[in-house]
C-alpha positions as CSV (number, residue, x, y, z in Angstrom):
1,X,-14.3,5.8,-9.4
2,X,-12.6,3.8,-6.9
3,X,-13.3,2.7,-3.2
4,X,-10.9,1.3,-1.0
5,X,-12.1,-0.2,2.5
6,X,-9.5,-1.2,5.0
7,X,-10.3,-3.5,7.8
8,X,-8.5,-5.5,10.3
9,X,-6.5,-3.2,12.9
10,X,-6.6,-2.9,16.2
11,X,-4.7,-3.4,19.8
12,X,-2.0,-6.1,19.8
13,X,1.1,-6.4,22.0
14,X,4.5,-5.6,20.9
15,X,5.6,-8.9,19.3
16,X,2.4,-9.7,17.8
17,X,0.6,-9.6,14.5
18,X,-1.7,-8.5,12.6
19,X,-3.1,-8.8,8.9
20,X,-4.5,-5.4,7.0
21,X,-7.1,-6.4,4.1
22,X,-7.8,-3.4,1.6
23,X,-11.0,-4.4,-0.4
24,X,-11.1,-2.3,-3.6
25,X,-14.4,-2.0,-5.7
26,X,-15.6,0.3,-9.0
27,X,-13.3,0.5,-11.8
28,X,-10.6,-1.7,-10.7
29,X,-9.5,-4.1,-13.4
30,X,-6.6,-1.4,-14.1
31,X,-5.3,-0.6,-10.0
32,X,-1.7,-1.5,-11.2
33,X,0.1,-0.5,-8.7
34,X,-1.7,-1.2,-4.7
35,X,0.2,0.2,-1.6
36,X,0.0,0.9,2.2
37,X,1.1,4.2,4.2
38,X,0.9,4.7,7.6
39,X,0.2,8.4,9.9
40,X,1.1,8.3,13.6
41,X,0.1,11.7,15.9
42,X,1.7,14.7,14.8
43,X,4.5,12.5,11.6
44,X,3.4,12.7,8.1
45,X,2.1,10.4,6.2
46,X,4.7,7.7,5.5
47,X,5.2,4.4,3.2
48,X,5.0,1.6,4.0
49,X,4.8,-0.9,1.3
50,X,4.4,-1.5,-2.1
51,X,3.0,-4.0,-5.1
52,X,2.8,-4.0,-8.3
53,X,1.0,-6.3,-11.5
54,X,4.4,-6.4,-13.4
55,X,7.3,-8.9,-12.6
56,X,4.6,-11.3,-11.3
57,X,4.1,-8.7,-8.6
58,X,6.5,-6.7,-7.6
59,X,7.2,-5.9,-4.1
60,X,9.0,-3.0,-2.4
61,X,9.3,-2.1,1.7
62,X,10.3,0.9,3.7
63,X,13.4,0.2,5.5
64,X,11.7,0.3,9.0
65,X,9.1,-2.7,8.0
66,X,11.5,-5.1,5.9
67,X,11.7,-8.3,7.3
68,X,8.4,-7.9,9.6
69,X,5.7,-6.7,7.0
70,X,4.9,-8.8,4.2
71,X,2.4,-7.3,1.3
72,X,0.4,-9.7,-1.2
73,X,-2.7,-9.1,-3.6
74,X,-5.6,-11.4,-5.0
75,X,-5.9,-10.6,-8.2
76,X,-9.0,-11.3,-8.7
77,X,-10.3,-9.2,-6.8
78,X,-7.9,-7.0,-5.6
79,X,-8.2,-7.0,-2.4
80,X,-4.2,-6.2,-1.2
81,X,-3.1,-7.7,2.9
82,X,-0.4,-6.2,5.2
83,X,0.9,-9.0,6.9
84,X,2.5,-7.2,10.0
85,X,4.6,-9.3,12.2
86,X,6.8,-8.9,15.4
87,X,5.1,-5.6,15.6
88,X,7.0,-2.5,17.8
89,X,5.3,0.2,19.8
90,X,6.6,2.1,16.6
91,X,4.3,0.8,14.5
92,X,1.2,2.6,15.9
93,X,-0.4,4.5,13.6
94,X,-3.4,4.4,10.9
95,X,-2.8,2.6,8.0
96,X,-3.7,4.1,5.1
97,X,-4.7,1.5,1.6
98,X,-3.6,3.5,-1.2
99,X,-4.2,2.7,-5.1
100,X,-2.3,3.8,-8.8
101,X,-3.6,3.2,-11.8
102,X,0.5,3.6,-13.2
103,X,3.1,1.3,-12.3
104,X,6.0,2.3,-10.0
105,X,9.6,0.6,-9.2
106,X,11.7,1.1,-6.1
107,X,11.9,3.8,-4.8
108,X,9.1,5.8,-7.3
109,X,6.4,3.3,-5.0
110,X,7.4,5.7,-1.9
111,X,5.5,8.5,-3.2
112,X,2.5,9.5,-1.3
113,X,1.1,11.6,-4.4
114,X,1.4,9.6,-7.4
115,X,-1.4,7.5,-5.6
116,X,-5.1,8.4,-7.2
117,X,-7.3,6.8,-4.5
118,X,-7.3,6.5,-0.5
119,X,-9.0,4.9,2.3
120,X,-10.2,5.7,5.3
121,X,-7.5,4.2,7.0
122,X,-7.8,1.4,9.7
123,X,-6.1,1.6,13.5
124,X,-3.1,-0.2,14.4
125,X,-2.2,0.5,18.3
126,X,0.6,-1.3,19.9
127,X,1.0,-1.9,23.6
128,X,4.0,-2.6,25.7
């Protein structure tokens, strides 16, 4: 079994930042593929970003993030960071550490179910 713990959200103004850490633990030597999704009130579930083991860690973005959001992974011990920068009032939501044990390539990453283990999700609220 796996655990993912997600930590670091919070209130920050529009233009600031923030950094997500996901902490996995259990079984986790074979979490190939580690990603982040994000739920505002009353939206589904959407991706947000993407990494994988292969290509020396492989990195993919939803549209509305690229360029702002930057994902990266210890490999040690797994613990994966969202890296959010000049955030918008869009961006509120809870973010949601996801975790595959199969590897995934473009746009394959984006798919909520192909993830095997959740968090609890951590709140990201962003003021005017």
């Amino acid at each position: 079994q796996v655990q993912l713990v997600e930590s670091g959200g919070g209130l920050v103004q529009a233009g600031g930042s923030l950094r997500l850490s996901c902490a996995p633990s259990g079984r986790i030597f074979d979490l190939n593929t580690m990603g982040w999704f994000r739920q505002a009130p009353g939206k589904e579930r959407e991706f947000v970003a993407a990494i994988t083991r292969s290509g020396g860690g492989s990195t993919y973005y939803a549209d509305s993030v690229k360029g702002r959001f930057t994902i990266s992974r210890e490999y040690v011990e797994s613990t994966v960071y969202l890296q959010m920068n000049s955030l918008k009032l869009e961006d509120s939501a809870v973010y949601y550490c996801a975790a595959d044990r199969g590897y995934c390539s473009g746009s394959a990453c984006y798919v909520r179910v192909r993830y095997d283990y959740w968090g609890q999700g951590t709140q990201v609220t962003v003021s005017s």
